[in-house]
KEKE-3310 file (N, C-alpha, C; in steps of 0.2 Angstrom, whole numbers, plus 5000, padded with zeros to 4 digits):
npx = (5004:5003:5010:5001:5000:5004:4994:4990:4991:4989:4989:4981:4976:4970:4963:4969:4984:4998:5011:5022:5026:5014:5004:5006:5004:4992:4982:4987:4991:4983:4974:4982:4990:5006:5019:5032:5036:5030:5030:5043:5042:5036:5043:5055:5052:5055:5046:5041:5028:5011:4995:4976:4959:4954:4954:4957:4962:4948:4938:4944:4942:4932:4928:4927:4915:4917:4906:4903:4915:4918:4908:4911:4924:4916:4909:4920:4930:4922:4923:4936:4941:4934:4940:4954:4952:4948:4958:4969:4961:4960:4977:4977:4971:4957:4940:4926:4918:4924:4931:4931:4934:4933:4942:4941:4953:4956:4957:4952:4941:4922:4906:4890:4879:4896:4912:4915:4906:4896:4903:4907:4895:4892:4905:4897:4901:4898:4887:4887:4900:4914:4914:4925:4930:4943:4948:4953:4968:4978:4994:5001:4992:4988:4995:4987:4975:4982:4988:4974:4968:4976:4977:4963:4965:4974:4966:4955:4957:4959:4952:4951:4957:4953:4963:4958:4967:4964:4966:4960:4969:4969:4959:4957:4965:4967:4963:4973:4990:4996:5011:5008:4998:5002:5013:5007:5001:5009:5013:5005:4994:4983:4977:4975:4977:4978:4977:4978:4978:4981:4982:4989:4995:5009:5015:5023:5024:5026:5019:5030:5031:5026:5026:5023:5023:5022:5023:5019:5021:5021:5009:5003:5012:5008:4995:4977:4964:4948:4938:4928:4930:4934:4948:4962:4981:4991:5009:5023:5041:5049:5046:5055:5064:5061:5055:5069:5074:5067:5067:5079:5077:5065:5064:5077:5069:5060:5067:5073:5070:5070:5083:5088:5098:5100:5109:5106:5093:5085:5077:5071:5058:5053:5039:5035:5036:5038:5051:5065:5064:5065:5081:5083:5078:5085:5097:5099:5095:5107:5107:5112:5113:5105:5097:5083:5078:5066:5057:5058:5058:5043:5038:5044:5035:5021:5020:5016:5003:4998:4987:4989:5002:5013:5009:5011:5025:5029:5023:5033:5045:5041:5039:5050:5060:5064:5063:5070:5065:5066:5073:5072:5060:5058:5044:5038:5029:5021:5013:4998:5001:5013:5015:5022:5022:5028:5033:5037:5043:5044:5049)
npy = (4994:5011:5025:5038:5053:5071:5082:5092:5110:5123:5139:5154:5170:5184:5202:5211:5218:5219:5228:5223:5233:5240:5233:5231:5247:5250:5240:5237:5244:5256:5249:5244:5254:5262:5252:5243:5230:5224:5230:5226:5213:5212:5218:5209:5199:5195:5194:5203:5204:5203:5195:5200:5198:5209:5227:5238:5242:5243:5234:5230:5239:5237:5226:5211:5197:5179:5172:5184:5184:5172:5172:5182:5174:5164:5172:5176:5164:5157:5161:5164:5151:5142:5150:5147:5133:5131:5137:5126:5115:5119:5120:5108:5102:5099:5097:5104:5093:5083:5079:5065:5065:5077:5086:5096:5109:5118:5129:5140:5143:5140:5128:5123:5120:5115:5121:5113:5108:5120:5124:5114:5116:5129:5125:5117:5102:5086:5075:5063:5067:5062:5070:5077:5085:5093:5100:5111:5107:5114:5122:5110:5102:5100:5089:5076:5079:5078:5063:5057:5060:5054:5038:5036:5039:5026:5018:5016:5014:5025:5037:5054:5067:5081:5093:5105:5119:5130:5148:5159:5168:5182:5185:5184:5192:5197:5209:5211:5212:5202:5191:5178:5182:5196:5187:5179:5189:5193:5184:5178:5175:5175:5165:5152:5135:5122:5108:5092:5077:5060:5044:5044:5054:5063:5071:5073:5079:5063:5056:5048:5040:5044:5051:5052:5060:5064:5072:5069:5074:5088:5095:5108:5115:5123:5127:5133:5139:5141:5155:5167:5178:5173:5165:5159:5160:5150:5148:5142:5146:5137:5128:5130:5122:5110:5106:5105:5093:5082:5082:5078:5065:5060:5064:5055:5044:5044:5044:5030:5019:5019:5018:5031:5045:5062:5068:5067:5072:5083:5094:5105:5108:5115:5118:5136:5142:5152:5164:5161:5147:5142:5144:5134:5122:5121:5119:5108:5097:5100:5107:5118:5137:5138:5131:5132:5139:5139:5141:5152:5162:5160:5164:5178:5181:5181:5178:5166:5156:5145:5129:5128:5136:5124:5122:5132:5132:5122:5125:5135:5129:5120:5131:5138:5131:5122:5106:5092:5075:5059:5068:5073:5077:5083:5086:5095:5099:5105:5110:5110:5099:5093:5092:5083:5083:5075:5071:5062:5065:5061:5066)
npz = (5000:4995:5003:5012:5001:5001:4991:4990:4996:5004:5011:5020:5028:5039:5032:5038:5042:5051:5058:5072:5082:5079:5084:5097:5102:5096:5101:5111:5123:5125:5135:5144:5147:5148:5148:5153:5153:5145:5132:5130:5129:5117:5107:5109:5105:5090:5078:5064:5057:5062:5056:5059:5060:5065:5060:5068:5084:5091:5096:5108:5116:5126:5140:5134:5132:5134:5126:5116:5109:5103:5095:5089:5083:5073:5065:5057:5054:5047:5033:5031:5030:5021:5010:5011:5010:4997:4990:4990:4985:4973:4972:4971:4960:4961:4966:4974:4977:4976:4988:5001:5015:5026:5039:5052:5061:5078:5089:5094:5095:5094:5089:5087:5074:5068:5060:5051:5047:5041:5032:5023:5019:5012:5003:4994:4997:4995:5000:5007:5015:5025:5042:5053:5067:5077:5092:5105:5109:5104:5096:5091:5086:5071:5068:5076:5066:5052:5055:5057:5044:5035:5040:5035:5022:5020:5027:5015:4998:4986:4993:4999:5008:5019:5027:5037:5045:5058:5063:5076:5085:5091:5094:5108:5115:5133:5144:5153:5165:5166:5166:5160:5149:5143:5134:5125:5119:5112:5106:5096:5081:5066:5055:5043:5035:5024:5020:5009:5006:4999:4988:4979:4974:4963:4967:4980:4996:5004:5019:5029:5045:5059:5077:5095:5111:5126:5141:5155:5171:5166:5164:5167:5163:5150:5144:5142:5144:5148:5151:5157:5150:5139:5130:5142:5142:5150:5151:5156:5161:5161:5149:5136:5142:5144:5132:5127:5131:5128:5113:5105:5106:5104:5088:5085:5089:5080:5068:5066:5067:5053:5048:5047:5050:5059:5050:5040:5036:5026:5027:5038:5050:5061:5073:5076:5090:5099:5098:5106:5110:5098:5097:5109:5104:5091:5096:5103:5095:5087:5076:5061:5057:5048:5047:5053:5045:5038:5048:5057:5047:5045:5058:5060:5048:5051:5065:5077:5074:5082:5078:5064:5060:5057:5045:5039:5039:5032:5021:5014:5015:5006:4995:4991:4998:4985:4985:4980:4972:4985:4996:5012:5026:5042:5053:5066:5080:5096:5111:5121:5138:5143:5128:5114:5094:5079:5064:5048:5033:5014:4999)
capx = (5000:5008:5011:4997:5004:5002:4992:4987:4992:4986:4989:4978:4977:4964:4964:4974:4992:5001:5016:5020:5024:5009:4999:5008:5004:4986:4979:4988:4993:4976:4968:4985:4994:5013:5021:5040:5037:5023:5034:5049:5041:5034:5049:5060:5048:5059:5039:5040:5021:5006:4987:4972:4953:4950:4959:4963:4962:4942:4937:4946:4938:4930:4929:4924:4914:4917:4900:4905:4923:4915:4904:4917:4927:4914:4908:4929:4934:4917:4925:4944:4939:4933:4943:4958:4951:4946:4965:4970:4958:4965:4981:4978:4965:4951:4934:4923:4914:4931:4932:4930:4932:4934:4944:4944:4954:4953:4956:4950:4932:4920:4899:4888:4884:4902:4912:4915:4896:4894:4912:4904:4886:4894:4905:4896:4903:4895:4882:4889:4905:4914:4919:4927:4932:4946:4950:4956:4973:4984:4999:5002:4984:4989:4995:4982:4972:4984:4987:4968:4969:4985:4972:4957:4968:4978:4958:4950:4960:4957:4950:4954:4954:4956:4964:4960:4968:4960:4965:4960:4971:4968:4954:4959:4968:4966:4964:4977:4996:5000:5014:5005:4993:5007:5017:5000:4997:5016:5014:4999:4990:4978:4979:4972:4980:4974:4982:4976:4980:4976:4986:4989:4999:5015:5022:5021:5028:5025:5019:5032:5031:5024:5029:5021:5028:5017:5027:5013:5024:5021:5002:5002:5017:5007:4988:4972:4959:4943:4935:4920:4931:4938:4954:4967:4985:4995:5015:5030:5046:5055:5043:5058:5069:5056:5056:5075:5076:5065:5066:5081:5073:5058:5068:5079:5064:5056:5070:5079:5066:5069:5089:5090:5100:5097:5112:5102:5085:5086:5072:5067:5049:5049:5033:5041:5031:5042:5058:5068:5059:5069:5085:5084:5080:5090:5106:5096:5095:5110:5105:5116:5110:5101:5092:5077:5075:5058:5053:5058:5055:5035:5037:5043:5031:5017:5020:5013:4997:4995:4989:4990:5009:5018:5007:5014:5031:5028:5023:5038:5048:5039:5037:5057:5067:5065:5064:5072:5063:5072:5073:5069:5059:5053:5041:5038:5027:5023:5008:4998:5001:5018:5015:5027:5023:5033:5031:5046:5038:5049:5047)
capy = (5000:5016:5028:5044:5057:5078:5081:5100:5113:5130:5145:5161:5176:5190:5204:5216:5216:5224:5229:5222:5238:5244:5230:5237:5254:5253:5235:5234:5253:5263:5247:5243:5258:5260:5244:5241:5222:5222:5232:5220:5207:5213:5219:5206:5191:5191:5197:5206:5207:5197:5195:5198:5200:5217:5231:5242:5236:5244:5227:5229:5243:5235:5219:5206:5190:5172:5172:5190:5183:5163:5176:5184:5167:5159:5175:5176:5160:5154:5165:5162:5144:5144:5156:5143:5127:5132:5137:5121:5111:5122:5117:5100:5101:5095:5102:5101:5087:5076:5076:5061:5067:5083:5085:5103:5110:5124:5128:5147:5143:5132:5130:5119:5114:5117:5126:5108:5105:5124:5123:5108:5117:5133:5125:5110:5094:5081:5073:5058:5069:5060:5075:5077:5092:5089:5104:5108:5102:5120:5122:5101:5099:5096:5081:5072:5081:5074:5056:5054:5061:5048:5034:5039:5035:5020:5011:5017:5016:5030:5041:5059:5068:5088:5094:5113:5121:5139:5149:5166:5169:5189:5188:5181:5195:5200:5215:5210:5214:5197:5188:5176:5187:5197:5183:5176:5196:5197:5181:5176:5178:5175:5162:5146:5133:5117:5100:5087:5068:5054:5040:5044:5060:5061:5078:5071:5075:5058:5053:5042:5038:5050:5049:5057:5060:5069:5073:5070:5077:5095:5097:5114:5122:5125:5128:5136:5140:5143:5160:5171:5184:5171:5157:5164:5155:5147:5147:5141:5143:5129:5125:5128:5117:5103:5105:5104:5089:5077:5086:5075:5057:5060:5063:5049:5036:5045:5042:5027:5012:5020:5016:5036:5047:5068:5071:5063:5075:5090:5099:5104:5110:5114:5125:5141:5144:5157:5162:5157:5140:5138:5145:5130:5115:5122:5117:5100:5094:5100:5110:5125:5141:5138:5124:5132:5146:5143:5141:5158:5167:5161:5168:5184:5188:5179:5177:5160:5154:5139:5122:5129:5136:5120:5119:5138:5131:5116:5129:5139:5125:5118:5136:5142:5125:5119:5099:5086:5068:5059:5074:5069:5082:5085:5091:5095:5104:5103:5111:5109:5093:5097:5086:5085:5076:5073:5066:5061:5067:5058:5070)
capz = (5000:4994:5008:5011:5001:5001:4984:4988:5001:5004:5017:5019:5032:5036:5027:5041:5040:5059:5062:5079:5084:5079:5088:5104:5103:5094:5102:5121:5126:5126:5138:5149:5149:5146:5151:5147:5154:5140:5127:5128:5124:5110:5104:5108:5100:5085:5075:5064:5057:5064:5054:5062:5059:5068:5058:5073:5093:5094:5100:5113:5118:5132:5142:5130:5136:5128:5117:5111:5107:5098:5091:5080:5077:5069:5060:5054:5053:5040:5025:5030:5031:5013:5003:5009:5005:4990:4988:4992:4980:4967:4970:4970:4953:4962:4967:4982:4977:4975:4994:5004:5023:5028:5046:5055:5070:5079:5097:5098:5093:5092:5088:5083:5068:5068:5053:5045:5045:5038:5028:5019:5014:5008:4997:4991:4996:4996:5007:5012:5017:5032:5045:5063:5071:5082:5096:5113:5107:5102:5094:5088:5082:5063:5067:5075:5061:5048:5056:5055:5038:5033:5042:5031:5014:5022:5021:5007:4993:4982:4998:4995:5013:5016:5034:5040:5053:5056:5071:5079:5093:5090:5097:5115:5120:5138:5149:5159:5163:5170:5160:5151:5145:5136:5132:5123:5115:5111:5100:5093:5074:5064:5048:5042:5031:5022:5017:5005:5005:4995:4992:4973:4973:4962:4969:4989:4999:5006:5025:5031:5050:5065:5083:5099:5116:5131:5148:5161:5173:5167:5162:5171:5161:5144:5146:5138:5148:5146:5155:5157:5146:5132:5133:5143:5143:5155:5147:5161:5157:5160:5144:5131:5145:5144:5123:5123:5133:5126:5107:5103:5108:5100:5082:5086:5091:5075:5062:5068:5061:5043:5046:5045:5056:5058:5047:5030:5036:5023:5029:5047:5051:5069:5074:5080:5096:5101:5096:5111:5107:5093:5097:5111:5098:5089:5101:5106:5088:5083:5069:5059:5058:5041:5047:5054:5041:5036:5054:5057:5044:5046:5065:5058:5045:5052:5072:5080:5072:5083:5074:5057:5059:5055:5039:5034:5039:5025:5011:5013:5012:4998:4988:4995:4999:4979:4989:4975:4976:4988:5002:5019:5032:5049:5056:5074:5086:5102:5114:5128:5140:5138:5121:5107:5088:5075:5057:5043:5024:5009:4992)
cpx = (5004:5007:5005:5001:4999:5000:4991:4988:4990:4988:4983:4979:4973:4967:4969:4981:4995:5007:5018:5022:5018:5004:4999:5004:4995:4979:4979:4990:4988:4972:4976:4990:5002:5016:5028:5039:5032:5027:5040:5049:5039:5039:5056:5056:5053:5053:5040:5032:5016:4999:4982:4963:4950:4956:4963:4960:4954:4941:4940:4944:4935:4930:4925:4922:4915:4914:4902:4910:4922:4911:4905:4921:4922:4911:4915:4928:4931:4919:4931:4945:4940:4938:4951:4958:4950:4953:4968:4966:4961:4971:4983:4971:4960:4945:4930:4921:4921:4933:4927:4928:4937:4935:4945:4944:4955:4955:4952:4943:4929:4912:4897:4881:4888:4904:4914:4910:4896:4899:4908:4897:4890:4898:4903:4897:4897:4891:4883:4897:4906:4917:4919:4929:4936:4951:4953:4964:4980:4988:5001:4996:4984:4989:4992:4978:4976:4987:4980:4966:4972:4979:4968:4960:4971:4971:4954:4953:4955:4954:4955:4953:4958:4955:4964:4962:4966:4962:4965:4961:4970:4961:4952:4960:4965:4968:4968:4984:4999:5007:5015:5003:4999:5011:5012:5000:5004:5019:5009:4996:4984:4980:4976:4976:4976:4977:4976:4980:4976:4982:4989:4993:5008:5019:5023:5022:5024:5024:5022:5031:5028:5027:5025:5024:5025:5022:5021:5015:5023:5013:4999:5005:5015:4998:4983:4967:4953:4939:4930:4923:4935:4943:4958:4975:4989:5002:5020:5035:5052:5050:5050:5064:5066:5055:5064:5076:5071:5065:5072:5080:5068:5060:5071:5074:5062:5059:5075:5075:5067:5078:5092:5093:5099:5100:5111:5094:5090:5081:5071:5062:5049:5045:5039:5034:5033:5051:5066:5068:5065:5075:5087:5085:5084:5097:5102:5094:5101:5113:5112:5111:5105:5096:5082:5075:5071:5052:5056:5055:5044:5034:5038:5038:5022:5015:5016:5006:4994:4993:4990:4999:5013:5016:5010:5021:5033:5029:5028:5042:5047:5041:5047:5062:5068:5066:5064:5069:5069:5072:5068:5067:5056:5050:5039:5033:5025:5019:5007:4999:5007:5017:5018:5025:5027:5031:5038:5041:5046:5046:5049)
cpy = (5006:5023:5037:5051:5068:5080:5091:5103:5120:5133:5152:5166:5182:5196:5213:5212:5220:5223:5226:5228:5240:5240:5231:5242:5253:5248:5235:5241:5255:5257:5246:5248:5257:5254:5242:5234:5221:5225:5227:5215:5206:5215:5214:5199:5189:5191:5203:5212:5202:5199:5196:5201:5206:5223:5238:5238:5239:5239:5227:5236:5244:5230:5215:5199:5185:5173:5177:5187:5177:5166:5178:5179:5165:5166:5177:5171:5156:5155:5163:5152:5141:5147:5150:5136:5128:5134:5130:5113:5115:5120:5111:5098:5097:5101:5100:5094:5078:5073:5073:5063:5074:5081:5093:5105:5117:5123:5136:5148:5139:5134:5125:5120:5120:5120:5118:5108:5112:5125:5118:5111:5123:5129:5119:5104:5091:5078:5069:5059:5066:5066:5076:5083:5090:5098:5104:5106:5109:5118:5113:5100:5096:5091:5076:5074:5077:5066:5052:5056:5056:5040:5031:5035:5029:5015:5010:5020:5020:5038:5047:5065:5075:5090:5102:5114:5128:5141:5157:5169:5176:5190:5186:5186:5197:5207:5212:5208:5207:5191:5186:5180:5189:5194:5182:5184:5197:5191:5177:5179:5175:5171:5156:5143:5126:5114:5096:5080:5064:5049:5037:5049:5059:5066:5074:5079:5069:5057:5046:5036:5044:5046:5056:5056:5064:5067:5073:5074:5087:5099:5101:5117:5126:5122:5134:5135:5144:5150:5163:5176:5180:5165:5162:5160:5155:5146:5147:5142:5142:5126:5124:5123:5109:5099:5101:5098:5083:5077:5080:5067:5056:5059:5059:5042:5037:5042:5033:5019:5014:5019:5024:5041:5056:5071:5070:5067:5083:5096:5099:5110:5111:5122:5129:5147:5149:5159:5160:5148:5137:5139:5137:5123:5115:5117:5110:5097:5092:5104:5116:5128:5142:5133:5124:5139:5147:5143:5150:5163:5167:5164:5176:5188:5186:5178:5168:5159:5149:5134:5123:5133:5133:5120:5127:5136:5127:5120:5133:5135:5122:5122:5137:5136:5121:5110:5095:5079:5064:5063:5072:5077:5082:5088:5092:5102:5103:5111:5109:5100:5093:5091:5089:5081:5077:5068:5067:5061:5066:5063:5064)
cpz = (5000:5001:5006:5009:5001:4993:4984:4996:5002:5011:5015:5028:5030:5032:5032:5043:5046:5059:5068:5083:5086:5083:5095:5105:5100:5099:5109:5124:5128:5133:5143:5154:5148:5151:5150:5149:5146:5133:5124:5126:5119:5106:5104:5105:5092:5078:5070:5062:5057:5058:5058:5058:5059:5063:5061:5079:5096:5098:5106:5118:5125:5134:5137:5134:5129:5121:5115:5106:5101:5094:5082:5079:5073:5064:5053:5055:5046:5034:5025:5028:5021:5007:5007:5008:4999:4986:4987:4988:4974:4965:4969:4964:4955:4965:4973:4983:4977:4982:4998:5011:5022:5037:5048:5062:5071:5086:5101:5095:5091:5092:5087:5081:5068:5062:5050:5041:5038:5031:5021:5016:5008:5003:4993:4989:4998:5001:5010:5014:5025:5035:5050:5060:5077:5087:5103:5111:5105:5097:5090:5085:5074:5063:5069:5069:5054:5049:5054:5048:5033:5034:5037:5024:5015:5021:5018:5002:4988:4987:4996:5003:5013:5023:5034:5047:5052:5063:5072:5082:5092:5095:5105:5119:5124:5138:5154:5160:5166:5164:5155:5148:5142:5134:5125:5115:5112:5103:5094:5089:5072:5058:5047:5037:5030:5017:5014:5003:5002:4993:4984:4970:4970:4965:4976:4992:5002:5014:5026:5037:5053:5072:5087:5106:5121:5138:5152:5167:5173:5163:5164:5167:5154:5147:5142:5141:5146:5150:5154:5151:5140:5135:5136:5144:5150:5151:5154:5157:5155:5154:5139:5136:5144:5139:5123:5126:5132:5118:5102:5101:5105:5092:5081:5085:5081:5069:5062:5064:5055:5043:5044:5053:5052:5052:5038:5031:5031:5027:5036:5047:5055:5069:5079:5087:5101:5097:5101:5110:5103:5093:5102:5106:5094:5091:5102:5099:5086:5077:5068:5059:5052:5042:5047:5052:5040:5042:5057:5053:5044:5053:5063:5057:5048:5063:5073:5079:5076:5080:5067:5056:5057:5047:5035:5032:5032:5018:5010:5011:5005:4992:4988:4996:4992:4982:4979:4978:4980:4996:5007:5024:5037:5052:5063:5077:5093:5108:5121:5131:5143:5131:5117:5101:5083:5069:5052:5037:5021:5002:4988)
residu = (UNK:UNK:UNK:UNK:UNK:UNK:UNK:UNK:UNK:UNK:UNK:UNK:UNK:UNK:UNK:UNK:UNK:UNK:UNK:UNK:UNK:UNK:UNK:UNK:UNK:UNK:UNK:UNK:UNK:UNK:UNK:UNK:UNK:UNK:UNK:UNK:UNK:UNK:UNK:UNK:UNK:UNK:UNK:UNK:UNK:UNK:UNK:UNK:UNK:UNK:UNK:UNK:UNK:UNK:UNK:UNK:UNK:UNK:UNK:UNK:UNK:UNK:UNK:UNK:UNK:UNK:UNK:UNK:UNK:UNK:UNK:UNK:UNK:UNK:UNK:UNK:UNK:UNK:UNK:UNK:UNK:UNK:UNK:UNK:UNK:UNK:UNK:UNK:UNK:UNK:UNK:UNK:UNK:UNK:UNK:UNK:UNK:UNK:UNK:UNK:UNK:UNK:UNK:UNK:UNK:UNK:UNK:UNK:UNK:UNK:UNK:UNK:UNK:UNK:UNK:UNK:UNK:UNK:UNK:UNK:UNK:UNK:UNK:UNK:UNK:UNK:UNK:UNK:UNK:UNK:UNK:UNK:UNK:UNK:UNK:UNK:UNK:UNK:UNK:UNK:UNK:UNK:UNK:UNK:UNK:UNK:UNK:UNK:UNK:UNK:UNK:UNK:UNK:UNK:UNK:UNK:UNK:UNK:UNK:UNK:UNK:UNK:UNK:UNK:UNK:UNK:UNK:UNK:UNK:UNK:UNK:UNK:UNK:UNK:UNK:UNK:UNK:UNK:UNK:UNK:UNK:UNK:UNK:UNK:UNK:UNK:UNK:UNK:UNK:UNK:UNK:UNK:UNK:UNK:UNK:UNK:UNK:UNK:UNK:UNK:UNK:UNK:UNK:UNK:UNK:UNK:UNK:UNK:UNK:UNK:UNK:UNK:UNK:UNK:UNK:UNK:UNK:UNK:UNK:UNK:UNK:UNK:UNK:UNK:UNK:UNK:UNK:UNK:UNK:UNK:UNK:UNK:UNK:UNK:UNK:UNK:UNK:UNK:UNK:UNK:UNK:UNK:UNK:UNK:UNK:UNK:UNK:UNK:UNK:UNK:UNK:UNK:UNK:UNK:UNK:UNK:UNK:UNK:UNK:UNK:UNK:UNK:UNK:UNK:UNK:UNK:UNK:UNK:UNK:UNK:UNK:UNK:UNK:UNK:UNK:UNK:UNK:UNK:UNK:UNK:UNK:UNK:UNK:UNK:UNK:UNK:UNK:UNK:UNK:UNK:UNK:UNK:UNK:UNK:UNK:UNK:UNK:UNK:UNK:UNK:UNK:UNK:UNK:UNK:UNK:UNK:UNK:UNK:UNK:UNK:UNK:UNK:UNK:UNK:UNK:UNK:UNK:UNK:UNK:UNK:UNK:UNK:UNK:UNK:UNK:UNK:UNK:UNK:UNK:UNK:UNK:UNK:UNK:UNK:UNK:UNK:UNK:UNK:UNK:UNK:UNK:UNK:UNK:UNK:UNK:UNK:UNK)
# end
């Protein structure tokens, strides 16, 4: 059985474009006041421009509750939703009706009927479309999302399955100067992205193996909480100590049944969940300084998208790393629980 491969990929982003400057000054300034602990961090994030929904910081204007905040996700995520599947069917010359299962994840909103359910009327697939919705899960989501996608073609040959991540952390930000909160306000965007497997694809890249790894020990130090005023986060951090010391082992376990060691991976994929983040895996890999170019430069121009970030990580690689058949890549993120995943793609 030929291995689940990538047939169509896509990214989108709303239609404001911030400075991170300007997200300081026009979005968290007028509501917290000057703050040099809150300016720092926006200046030292290594950001240079986020996306988001709102095209100045009105919204924040006042204390926002949850349903106001699930309000605006599903009236913004419905359209972003659509205008990048529909990219994503594009590039893989297929049409709505060609898809078998639809999978979509999310952790900054949620409804029901969900946006698969509505995802699927607007753009006219099919009625015996199979579709989950898989949330609660942050920053690593894709990969459950694309394992059950990978699943999906592995038992129904010719199966043609199409994975969304959407996320609208923009609209979370808090009134409030406590760490997380601007940790949270210092790295978080807006974007959607959307993959395409079947098990017929000649460009691939190809799903090799995955590998998953959850530290129970530390399911306090990364968190996403639900509150009267939206999600609010939880971020420790001994997180990037907790990354760099299982980051290798995890890569190791991952490549070591294919008879492959790190020095035969051309590409590295890791979600850039800060940029301290990667400067540690960085050193805990091994890597040179060119390794995790496209993992930076999508934190620059895009900041931390959560589960759809790895999958910008992908297309940059894809459109920018020119990958020859052959080329071996990883991809890696790593969220709440402390949970780390990891997948090996063959071109």
């Amino acid at each position: 059985m030929p291995d689940p491969a990538i047939r169509g990929l896509a990214t989108a982003v709303p239609p404001y474009r911030h400075a991170q400057k300007d997200i300081y000054e026009q979005f968290i300034e007028p509501r917290l006041g000057p703050n040099r602990l809150a300016r720092a961090a926006f200046m030292s994030a290594q950001i240079d421009y986020r996306y988001s929904v709102f095209g100045d910081g009105s919204f924040y204007d006042r204390r926002r509750t949850f349903a106001e905040r699930n309000e605006a996700y599903m009236r913004h995520a419905r359209p972003l939703g659509a205008q990048v599947i529909s990219r994503c069917l594009e590039d893989a010359s297929l049409t709505p009706g060609d898809i078998d299962d639809l999978i979509v994840v999310s952790c900054t909103g949620f409804d029901t009927p969900g946006l698969d359910l509505l995802l699927a009327a607007d753009l006219g697939m099919r009625h015996d479309l199979r579709r989950t919705f898989i949330g609660a899960m942050g920053c690593y989501a894709a990969f459950p999302g694309l394992y059950r996608a990978a699943s999906a073609v592995r038992a129904r040959p010719g199966t043609r399955t199409l994975v969304l991540c959407i996320e609208l952390g923009t609209l979370h930000f808090q009134d409030d100067p406590g760490t997380d909160n601007l940790l949270a306000m210092a790295l978080f965007g807006d974007g959607a992205a959307a993959v395409l497997l079947d098990d017929g694809a000649a460009r691939g890249p190809y799903l090799i193996d995955q590998r998953t790894f959850s530290d129970y020990q530390t399911l306090d130090h990364m968190a996403w909480h639900v509150g009267d005023e939206g999600f609010r986060l939880t971020l420790s951090s001994y997180v990037p100590n907790v990354l760099r010391a299982h980051a290798a082992g995890l890569v190791d376990a991952l490549l070591a049944p294919h008879g492959l060691r790190r020095s035969e991976v051309r590409f590295w994929g890791l979600h850039p969940g800060g940029a301290l983040i990667l400067d540690y895996l960085e050193r805990a890999l091994d890597l040179d300084a060119e390794a995790l170019r496209f993992s930076r430069r999508v934190l620059r121009e895009y900041g931390n998208l959560s589960s759809a970030t790895v999958l910008f990580v992908l297309d940059e690689m894809r459109r920018c790393g020119e990958p020859r058949p052959g080329d071996l890549a990883v991809l890696m993120a790593f969220g709440p629980g402390l949970t780390c995943e990891s997948c090996l793609l063959r071109w």
